[in-house]
C-alpha positions as CSV (number, residue, x, y, z in Angstrom):
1,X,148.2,117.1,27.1
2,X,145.3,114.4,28.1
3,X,142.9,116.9,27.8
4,X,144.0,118.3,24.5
5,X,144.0,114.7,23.1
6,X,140.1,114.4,24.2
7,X,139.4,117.5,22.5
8,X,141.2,116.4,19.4
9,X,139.4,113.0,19.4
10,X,135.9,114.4,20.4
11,X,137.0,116.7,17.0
12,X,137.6,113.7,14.8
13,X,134.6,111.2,16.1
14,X,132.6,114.9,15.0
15,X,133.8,115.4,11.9
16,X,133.6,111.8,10.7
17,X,129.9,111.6,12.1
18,X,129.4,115.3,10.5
19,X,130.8,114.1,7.0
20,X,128.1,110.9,7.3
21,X,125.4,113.5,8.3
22,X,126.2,115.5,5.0
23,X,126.3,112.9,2.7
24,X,123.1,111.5,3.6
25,X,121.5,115.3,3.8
26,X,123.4,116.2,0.0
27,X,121.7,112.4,-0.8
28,X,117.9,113.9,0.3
29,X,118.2,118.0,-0.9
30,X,120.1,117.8,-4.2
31,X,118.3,115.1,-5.6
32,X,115.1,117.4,-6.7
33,X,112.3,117.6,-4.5
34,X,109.9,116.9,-7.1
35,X,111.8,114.4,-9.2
36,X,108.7,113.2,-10.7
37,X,107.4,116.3,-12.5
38,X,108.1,115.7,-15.7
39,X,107.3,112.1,-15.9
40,X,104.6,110.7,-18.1
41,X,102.4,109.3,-15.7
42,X,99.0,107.7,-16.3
43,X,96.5,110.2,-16.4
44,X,93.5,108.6,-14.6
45,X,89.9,109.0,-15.4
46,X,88.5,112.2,-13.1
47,X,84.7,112.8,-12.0
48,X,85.9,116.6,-12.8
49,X,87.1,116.2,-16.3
50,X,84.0,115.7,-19.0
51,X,85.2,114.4,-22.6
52,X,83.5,116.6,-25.0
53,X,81.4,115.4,-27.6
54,X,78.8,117.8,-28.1
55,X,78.7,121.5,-28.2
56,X,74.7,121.5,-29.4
57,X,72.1,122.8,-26.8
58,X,75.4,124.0,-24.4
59,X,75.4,127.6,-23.3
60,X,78.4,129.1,-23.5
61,X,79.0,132.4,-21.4
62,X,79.7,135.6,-23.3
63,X,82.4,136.6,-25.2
64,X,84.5,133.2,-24.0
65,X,86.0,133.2,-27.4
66,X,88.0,136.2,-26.8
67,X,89.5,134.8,-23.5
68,X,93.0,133.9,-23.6
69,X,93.6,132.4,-20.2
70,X,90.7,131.0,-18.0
71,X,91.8,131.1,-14.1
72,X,89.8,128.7,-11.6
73,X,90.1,130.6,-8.6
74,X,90.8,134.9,-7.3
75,X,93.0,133.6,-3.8
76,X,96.1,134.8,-3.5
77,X,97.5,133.3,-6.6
78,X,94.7,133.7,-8.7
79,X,94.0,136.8,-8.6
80,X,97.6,138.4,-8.9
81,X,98.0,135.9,-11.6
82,X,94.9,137.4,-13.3
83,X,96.3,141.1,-13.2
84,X,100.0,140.0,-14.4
85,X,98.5,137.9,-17.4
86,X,96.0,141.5,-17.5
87,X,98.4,143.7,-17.8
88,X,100.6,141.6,-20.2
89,X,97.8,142.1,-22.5
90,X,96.2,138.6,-22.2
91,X,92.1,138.5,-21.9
92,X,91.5,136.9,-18.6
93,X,88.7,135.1,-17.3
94,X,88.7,134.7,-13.6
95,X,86.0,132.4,-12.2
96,X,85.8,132.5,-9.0
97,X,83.3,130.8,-5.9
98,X,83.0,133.2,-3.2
99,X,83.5,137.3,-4.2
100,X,82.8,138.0,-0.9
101,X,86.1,139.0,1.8
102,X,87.3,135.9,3.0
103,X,88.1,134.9,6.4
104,X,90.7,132.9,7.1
105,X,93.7,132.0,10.0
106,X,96.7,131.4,7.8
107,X,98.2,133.5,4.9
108,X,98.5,136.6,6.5
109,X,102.2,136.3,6.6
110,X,104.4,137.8,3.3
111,X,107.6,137.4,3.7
112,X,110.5,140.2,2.4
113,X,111.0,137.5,-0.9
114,X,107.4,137.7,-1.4
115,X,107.6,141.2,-1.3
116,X,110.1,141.5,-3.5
117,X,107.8,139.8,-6.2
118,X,104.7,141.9,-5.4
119,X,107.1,144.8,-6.6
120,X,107.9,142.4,-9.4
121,X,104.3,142.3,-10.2
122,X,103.5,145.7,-9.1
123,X,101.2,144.5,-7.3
124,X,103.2,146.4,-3.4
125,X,100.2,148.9,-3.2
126,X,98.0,146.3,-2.3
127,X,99.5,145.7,1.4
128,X,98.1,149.6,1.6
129,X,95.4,150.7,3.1
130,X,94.9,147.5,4.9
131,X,96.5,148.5,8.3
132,X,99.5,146.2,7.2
133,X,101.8,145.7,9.8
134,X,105.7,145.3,8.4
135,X,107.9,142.5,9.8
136,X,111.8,142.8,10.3
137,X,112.6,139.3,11.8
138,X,111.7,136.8,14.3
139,X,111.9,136.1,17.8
140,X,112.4,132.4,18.8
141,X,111.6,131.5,22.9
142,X,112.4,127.9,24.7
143,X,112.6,127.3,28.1
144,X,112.8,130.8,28.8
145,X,115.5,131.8,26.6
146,X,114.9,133.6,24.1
147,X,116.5,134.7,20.8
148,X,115.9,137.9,18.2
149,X,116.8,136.2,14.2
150,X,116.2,139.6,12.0
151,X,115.8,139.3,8.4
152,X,119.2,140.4,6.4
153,X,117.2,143.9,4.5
154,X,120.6,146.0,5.1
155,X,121.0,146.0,1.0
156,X,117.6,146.8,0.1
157,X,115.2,149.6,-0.1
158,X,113.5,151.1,3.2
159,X,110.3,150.1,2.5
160,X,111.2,146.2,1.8
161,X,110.5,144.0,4.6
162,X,108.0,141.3,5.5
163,X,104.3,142.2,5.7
164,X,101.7,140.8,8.1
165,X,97.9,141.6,7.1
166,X,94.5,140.3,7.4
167,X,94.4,137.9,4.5
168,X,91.0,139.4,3.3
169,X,91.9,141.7,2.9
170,X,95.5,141.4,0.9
171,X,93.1,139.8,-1.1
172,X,90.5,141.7,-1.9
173,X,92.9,144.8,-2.7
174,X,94.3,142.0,-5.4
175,X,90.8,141.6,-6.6
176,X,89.8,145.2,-7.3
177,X,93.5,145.3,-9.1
178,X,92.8,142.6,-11.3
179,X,89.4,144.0,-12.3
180,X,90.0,147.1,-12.6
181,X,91.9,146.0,-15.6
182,X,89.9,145.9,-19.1
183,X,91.2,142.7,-19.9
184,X,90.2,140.9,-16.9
185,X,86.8,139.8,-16.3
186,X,86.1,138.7,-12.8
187,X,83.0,136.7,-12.1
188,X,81.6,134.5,-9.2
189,X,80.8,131.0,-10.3
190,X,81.7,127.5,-9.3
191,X,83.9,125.5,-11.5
192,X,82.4,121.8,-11.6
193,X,84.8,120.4,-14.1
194,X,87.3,120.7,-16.5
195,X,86.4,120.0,-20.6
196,X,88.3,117.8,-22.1
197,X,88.5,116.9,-26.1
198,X,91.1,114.2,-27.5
199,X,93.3,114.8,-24.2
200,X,93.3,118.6,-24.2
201,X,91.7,121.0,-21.6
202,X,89.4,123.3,-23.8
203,X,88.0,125.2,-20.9
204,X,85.5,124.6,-18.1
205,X,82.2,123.8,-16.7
206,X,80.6,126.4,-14.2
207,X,77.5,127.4,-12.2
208,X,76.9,131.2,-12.3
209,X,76.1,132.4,-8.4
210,X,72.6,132.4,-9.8
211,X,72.7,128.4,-10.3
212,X,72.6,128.4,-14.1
213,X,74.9,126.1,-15.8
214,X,77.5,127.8,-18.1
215,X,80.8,126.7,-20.3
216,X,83.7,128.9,-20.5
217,X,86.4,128.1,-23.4
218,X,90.4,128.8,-23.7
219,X,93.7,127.9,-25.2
220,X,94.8,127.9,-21.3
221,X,93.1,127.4,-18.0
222,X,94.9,127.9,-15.1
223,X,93.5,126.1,-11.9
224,X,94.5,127.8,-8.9
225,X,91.4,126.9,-6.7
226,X,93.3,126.7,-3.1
227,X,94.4,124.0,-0.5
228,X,91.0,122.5,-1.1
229,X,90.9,121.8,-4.5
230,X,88.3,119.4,-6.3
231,X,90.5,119.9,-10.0
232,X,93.7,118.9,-8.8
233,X,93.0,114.9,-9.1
234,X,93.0,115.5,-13.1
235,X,95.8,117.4,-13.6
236,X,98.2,116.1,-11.0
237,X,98.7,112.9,-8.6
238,X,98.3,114.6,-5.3
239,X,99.4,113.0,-2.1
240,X,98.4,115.1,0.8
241,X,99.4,114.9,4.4
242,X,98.0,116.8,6.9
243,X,100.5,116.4,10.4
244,X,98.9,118.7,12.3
245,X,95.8,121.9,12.8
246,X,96.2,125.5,13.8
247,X,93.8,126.7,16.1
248,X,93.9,130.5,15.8
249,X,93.1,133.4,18.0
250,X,92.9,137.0,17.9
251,X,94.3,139.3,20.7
252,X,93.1,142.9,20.7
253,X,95.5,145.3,22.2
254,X,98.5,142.9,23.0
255,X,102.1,144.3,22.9
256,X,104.4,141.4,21.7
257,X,107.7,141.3,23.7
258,X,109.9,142.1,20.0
259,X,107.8,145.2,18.2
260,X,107.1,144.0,14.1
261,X,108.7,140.7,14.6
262,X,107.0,137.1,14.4
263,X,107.1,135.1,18.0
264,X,107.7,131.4,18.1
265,X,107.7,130.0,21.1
266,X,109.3,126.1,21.1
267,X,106.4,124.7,22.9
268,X,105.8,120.9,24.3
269,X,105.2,119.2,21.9
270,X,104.8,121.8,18.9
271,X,105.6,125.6,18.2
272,X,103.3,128.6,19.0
273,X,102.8,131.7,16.8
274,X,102.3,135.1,17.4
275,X,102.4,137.9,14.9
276,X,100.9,141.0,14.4
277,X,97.7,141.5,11.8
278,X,96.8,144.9,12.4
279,X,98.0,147.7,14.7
280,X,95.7,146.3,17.2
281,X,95.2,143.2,16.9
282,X,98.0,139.5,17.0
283,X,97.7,136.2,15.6
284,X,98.0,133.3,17.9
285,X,98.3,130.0,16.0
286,X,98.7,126.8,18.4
287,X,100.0,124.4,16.7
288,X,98.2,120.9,17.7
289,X,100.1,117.7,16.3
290,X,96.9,114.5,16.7
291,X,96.0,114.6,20.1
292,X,98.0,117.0,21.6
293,X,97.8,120.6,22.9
294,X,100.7,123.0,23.7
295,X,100.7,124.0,27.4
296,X,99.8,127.6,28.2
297,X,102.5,128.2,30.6
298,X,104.9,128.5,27.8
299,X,103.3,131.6,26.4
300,X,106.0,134.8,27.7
301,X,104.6,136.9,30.1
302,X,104.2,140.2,28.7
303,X,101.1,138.1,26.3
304,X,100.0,135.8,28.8
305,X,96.8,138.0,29.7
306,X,95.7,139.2,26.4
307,X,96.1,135.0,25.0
308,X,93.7,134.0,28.2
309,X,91.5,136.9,27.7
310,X,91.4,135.9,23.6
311,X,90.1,132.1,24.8
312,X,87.6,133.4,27.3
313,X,85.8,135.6,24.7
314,X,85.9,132.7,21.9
315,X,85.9,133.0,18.2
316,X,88.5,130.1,18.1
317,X,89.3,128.6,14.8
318,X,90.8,125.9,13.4
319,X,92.8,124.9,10.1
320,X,94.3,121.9,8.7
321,X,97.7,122.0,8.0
322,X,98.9,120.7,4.6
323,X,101.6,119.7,2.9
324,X,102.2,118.3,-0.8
325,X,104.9,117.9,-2.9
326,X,104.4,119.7,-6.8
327,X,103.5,116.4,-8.9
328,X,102.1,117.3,-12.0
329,X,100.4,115.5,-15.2
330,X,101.7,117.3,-18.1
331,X,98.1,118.6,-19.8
332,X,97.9,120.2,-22.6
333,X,95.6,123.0,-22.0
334,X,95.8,123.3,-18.3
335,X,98.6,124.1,-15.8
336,X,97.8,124.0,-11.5
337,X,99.3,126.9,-9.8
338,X,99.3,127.9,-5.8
339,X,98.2,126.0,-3.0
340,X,96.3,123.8,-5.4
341,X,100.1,122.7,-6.9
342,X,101.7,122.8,-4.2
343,X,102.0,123.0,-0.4
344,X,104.5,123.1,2.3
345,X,103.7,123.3,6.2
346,X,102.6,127.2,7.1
347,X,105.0,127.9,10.4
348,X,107.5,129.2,8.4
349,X,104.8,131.5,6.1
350,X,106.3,131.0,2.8
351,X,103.4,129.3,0.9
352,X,102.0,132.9,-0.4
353,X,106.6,133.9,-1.8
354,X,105.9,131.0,-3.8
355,X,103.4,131.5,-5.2
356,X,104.0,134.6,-6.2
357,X,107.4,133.3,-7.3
358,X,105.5,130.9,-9.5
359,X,103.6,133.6,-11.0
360,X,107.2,135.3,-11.9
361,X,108.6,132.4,-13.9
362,X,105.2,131.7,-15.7
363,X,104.5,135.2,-16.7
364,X,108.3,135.6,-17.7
365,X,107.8,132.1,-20.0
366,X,103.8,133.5,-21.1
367,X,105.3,137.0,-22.4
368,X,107.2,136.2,-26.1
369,X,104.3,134.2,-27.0
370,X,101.5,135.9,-28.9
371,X,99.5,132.9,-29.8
372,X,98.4,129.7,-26.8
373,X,96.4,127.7,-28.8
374,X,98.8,125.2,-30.4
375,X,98.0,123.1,-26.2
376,X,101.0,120.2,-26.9
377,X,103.5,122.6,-28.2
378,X,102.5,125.0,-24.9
379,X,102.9,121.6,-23.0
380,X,106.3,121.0,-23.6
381,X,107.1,124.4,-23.1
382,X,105.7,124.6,-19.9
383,X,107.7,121.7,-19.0
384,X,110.6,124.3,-18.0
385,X,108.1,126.2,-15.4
386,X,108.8,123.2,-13.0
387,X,112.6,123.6,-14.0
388,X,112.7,127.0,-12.6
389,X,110.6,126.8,-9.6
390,X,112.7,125.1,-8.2
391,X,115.2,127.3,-6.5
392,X,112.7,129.2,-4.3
393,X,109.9,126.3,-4.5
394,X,112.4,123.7,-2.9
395,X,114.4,125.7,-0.7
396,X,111.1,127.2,1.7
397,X,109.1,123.8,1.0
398,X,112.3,121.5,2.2
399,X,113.2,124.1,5.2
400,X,109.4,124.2,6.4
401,X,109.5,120.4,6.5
402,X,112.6,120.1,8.1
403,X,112.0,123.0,11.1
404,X,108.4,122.1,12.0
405,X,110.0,118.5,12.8
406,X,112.9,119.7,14.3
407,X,110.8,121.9,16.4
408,X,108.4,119.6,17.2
409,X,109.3,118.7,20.9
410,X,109.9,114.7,21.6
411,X,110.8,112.3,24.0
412,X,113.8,111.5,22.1
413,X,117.1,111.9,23.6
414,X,118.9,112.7,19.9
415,X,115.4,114.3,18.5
416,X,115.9,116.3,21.8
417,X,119.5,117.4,21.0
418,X,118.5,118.6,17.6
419,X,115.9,120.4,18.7
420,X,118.3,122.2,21.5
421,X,121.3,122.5,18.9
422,X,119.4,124.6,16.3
423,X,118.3,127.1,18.8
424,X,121.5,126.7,20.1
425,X,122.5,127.1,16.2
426,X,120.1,130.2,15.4
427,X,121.2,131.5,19.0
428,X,124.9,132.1,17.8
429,X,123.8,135.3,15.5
430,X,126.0,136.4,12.5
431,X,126.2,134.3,9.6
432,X,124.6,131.5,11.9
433,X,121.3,133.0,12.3
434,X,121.2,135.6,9.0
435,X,121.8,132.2,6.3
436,X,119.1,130.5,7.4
437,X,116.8,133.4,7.8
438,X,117.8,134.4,4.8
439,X,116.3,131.1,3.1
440,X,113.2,131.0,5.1
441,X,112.3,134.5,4.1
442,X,112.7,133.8,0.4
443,X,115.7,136.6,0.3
444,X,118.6,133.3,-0.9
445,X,116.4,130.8,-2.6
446,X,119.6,128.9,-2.8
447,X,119.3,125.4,-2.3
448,X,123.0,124.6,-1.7
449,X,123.4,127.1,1.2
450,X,120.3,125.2,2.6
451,X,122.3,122.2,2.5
452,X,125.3,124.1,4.1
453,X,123.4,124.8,7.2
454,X,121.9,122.0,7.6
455,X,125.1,120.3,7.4
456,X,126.4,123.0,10.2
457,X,123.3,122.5,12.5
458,X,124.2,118.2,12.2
459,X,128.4,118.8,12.8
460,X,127.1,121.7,15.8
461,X,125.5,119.4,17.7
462,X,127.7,116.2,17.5
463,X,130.1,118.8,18.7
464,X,128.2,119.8,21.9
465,X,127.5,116.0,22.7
466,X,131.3,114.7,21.8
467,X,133.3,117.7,23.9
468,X,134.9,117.7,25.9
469,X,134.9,114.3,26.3
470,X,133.2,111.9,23.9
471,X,131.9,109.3,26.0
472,X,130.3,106.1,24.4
473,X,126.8,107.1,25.4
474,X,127.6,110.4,23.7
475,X,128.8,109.3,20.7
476,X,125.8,106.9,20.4
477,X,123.2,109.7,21.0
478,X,125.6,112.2,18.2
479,X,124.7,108.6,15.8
480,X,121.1,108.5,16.4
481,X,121.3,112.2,15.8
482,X,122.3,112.2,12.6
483,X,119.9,109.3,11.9
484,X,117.3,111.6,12.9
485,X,118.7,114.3,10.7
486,X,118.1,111.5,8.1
487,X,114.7,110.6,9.2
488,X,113.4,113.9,9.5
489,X,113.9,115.1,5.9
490,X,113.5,111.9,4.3
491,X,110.0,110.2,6.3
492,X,106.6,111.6,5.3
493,X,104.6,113.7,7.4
494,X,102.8,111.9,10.0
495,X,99.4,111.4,8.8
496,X,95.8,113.0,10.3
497,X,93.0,112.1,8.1
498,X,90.6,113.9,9.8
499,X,90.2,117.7,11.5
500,X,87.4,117.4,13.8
501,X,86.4,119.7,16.4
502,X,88.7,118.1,19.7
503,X,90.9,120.7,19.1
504,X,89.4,123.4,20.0
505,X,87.5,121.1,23.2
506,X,90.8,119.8,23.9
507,X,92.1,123.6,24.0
508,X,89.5,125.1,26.4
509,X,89.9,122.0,28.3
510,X,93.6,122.6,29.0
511,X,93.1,126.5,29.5
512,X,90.8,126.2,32.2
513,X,93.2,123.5,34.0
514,X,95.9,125.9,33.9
515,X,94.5,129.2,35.1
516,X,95.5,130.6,38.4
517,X,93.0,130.6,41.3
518,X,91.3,133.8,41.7
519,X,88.1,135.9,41.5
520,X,88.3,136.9,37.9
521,X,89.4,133.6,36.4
522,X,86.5,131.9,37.9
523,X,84.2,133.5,36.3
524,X,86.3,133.2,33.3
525,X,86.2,128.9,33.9
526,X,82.6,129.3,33.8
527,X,82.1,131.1,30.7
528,X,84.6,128.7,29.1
529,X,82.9,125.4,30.5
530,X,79.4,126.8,28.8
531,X,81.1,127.3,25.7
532,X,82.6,123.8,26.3
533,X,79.2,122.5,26.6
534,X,77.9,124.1,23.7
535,X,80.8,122.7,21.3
536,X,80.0,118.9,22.4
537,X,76.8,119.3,21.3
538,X,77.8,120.9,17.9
C-alpha cells in the first residue's frame, strides 16, 4: 500500500510539473514564430538600395523589359524558383554570381517532405544521375546505445524517401532545368544593389562576369542570394546568430553501421553527423559549439578507421552555422526567399523542405495573376505568403532549435536529464519515435503535434526522475527541468561572431591526442602535425 501511494504521488507532483511544462511550451510555439512579419517597421536607409533618379547614360541589359520576375541568386531556391515561375509562363531573369558547380559541406540532405515538393515542382528528376543516395530514417548513438528512428513512408509511393546528394550537384541539374526553359534566362553576374523609385523595387544593379556594369528591370525581384546575403539588410531586419561551425569530412569507402540512414551520434558537448553522399563516399559533420571539439572516441566502431583515415589525408572544411528568424519589410517590388529569408540550425536538414515549401505557396499565390506591376497591390497580397509558411516554416525551424540544444551535451544535472529523456523518449519506438520524425522530415508540418511531443518529452522525464519515489532533490531537478524546457525554446542562440580557422587546428589537435599507439598512426601524427604547422601560418 506504501508503495502504491509513492507511485501515486510521484504521478501527481509529474503531472502538475507536466501541466506547468505545457503551458509555458503552448506560451513559446503557438504564439507565431515570426510574429513580427507583417509589421510596418522602419525601413532603414541600405548601401544596397540606390533611389533612382536618372535613367540617362544607364545601360540596361537586353530585352529586361520583357522580364517578369528578376531572381538574385540560382542556389537551391533560386533556381527551382526560376523553372516553376518558367514553366508557369512567367519570363525569368536569373542573375546569378558563380555558374560554376559549387562546393559546399551542408545542403546535401532532402528530406522525404522536400521531396514531396520536388514532385510538386517536378523538379524529382534532378536527384538523378547524381549518384543520389536515398534515406529511410535515422540512427541516433549515446553512450553506446543506440537507436534506429525510420521515417513513417508506409503510405507513400516506393520511390518517396529522403535523398542525400552532393549539393553541386542537386544544383546544377536544377540549373540546366531552369534554362533549358525558353522563358528563363540564366546569366552570371553580381548583383550590387537593388533600384529603388518612390519606395518600390524596380529591378537591380549588376556586374556582368566580364566587369561591365548593367541594370536589369521588373515588376518583381526575388532575392534569394543564400546564407550570405548582402540584399537582405533592405528588405528585412535580420538578426543572425551563428551558435556553432561544422567542420566536414569526406570518407571514401566507409560502411555506416544502419545502410541509407543518417547517424547522429550524441557527442560531448555537441552531435556528430554521418550520412551518405554518394555510393562511396559519407559526410562527417563535427559539430563545434565556441571552443569546443567532440571527442573521437565517441565515433562507433565499424567508422572509426575510415573517420581517422579522412583527417590524416585533409581536405577539412568548415561552415558557419546559422540561424534567423523570417522578419520581413513589406517592399513593394521585392520579396526574400531561401536561406536569405530565413534560416534554422542544419542538424536536422530541413533548411532545403522549406524552401522548397516556400516556393509551393508562392507559386500557388503567383499563378491567377496575369499582370505584377501594380508593386503595393502585389504587397499586400503577398502579405499571406508569410501566413502560409507557416505550418512547415515553423514546425522544422522551432524543432531544429529545440533538438540541437537539447542535444547539446552540458554539465547541467536537469539539461542532463533532458538530454537522456529524449533519447530515452525517441528510444520507445511507435508513435514515440514516428511523430516526431515525422515533423523533422517535413512529412506532418503540424505545429500542434510539435507541441504535443514536446509536452510528452517534458511529462517523460519528470516521470523518470519522480518514480518511484519522488524525493526532494528529484522533484527540484524535474523543476529546473522544465525551466530548461522553457529556456531552451525561448533564449537566443548563443552567439559566435566570428568563424576563424581554430576549428579545424583545434580538430587535428585532438585527433592526434587520441590515436592509439602504433606503427601506422605514427606516421599518421606526423603528417597531421605538418599540416598543423602549415594552418598556423595560413
Amino acid at each position: 500500500m506504501k508503495m502504491a501511494d509513492h507511485y501515486l504521488l510521484g504521478w501527481i507532483l509529474a503531472s502538475v510539473m507536466g501541466l506547468f511544462a505545457f503551458y509555458y511550451i503552448v506560451y513559446l510555439l503557438v504564439k507565431p514564430e515570426e510574429d513580427n512579419n507583417r509589421r510596418s517597421l522602419p525601413q532603414p536607409r541600405s548601401d544596397f538600395v540606390k533611389t533612382m533618379t536618372a535613367t540617362n547614360g544607364e545601360c540596361r541589359s537586353d530585352d529586361d523589359s520583357d522580364v517578369d520576375v528578376i531572381i538574385v541568386g540560382a542556389g537551391v531556391a533560386g533556381a527551382a524558383l526560376a523553372h516553376t515561375l518558367g514553366k508557369d509562363g512567367r519570363r525569368v531573369h536569373v542573375i546569378e554570381r558563380d555558374l560554376t558547380e559549387p562546393d559546399r559541406i551542408v545542403g546535401e540532405l532532402l528530406q522525404p517532405g522536400g521531396y514531396l515538393k520536388l514532385i510538386e515542382l517536378g523538379l524529382e528528376d534532378c536527384v538523378e544521375e547524381i549518384d543520389a543516395q536515398r534515406v529511410f530514417g535515422y540512427a541516433l548513438f549515446k553512450d553506446g546505445k543506440h537507436t534506429q528512428l525510420a521515417y513513417p513512408l508506409e503510405k507513400f509511393h516506393s520511390e518517396v524517401a529522403g535523398r542525400s546528394f552532393h549539393n553541386g550537384r542537386f544544383i546544377q541539374r536544377m540549373r540546366e532545368k531552369a534554362a533549358s526553359l525558353p522563358s528563363v534566362k540564366l546569366e552570371q553576374g553580381t548583383v550590387t544593389s537593388l533600384l529603388e523609385e518612390k519606395g518600390t523595387i524596380k529591378g537591380v544593379l549588376y556586374k556582368t562576369k566580364t566587369g561591365e556594369e548593367l541594370t536589369a528591370f521588373a515588376p518583381l525581384t526575388i532575392v534569394c542570394d543564400g546564407c550570405f546575403s548582402n540584399l537582405r539588410r533592405s528588405l528585412c531586419n535580420p538578426k543572425v546568430d551563428v551558435p556553432s561551425c561544422f567542420v566536414g569530412l569526406v570518407l571514401e569507402n566507409c560502411r555506416l553501421p544502419y545502410a541509407n540512414n543518417g547517424h547522429v551520434i550524441l557527442a560531448d558537448p555537441s552531435p556528430i553527423l554521418f550520412y551518405p553522399i554518394s555510393s562511396t563516399e559519407v559526410r562527417s559533420l563535427v559539430d563545434v559549439p565556441g571552443q569546443k571539439v567532440p571527442s573521437v572516441q565517441v565515433v562507433p566502431p565499424e567508422i572509426y578507421d575510415s573517420f581517422v583515415a579522412a583527417v590524416d589525408k585533409g581536405n577539412i572544411r568548415t561552415m558557419p552555422n546559422r540561424s534567423m528568424p523570417a522578419s520581413p519589410y513589406p517592399t513593394p517590388g521585392a520579396l526574400l526567399m531561401g536561406d536569405a529569408f530565413n534560416m534554422r540550425h542544419p542538424l536536422t536538414g530541413g533548411g532545403m523542405t522549406v524552401a522548397l515549401s516556400d516556393i509551393v505557396v508562392l507559386r500557388d499565390l503567383l499563378k491567377p495573376l496575369r499582370d505584377l506591376h501594380d508593386a503595393p497591390t502585389l504587397c499586400r497580397y503577398l502579405e499571406s505568403f508569410y501566413t502560409l509558411r507557416k505550418p512547415v516554416a515553423s514546425t522544422i525551424n522551432t524543432l531544429a532549435g529545440a533538438l540541437y540544444k537539447v542535444f547539446c551535451a552540458s554539465p547541467d544535472e536537469a539539461r542532463k536529464e533532458m538530454r537522456q529523456a529524449c533519447f530515452d523518449y525517441l528510444s520507445l519506438g511507435g508513435v514515440f519515435s514516428t511523430g516526431p520524425v515525422s515533423l523533422l522530415s517535413g512529412l506532418n508540418p503540424r505545429p500542434l503535434s510539435l507541441v504535443l511531443h514536446f509536452f510528452a518529452v517534458a511529462i517523460y522525464g519528470v516521470g523518470r526522475l519522480l518514480l518511484p519515489f519522488p524525493s526532494p532533490h528529484r522533484i527540484w531537478v524535474g523543476a529546473r527541468l522544465i525551466s530548461v524546457v522553457h529556456q531552451e525554446s525561448s533564449s537566443p542562440l548563443l552567439r559566435r561572431k566570428e568563424l576563424d580557422k581554430c576549428s579545424s587546428l583545434q580538430l587535428f589537435q585532438h585527433i592526434i591526442e587520441h590515436l592509439p599507439l602504433n606503427a601506422i598512426n605514427l606516421r599518421r601524427k606526423s603528417k597531421i602535425r605538418e599540416r598543423l604547422c602549415i594552418l598556423k601560418e595560413l
